[in-house]
N, C-alpha and C positions, 0 to 999 in steps of 0.2 A: 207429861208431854208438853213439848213450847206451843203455842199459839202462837199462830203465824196472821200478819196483816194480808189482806188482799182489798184492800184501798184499793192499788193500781195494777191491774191485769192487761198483762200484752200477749198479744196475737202470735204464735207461731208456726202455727200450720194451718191450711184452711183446702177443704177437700170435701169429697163425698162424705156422709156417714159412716161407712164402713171403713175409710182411711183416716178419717178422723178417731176412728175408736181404735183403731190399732196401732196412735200415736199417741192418743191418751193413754193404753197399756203401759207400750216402750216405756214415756218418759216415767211414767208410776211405778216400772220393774228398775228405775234409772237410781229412785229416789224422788223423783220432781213432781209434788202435788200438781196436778192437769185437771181443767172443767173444760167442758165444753159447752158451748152457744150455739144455739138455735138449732137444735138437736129434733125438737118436735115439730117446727116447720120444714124441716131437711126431711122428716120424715111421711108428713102428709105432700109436699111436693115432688117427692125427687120421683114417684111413679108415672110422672107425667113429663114427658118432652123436654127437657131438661127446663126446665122452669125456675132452674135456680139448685136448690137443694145442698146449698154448702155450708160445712159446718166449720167451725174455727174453734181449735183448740189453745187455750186462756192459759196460761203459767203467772206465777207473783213473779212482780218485778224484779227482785230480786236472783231468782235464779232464770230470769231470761238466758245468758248467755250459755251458761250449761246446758238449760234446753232446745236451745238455738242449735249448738255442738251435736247435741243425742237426734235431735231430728237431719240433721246431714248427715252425721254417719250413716244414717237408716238407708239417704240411697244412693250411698257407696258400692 
């Protein structure tokens, strides 16, 4: 298996928990290794008054643009 760098992670969706995990899926059924951040403060805040609770899901820079692609299609 190649080993892949993730030095530099960029941003492509950023959302509730729950739309954040079902874009991490997508792009991971795409092919597109996906992490998400701040997963565990999204999920001690988000029961509260919207206080915040967004999570951003991370792609390697590298296939930014294809994940960029897989995530609009999604809300085609």
């Amino acid at each position: 298996m190649e080993a892949k760098d993730y030095d530099s992670l960029i941003e492509v969706f950023r959302g509730d928990l729950w739309e954040a995990e079902l874009v991490k899926g997508l792009l991971r059924s795409a092919g597109v290794d996906a992490m998400l951040k701040d997963e565990t403060l999204s999920a001690v805040t988000s029961p509260y008054a919207n206080m915040g609770g967004h999570v951003c899901v991370l792609v390697n820079k590298e296939e930014e643009v294809y994940a960029r692609k897989v995530v609009a299609e999604r809300k085609a």
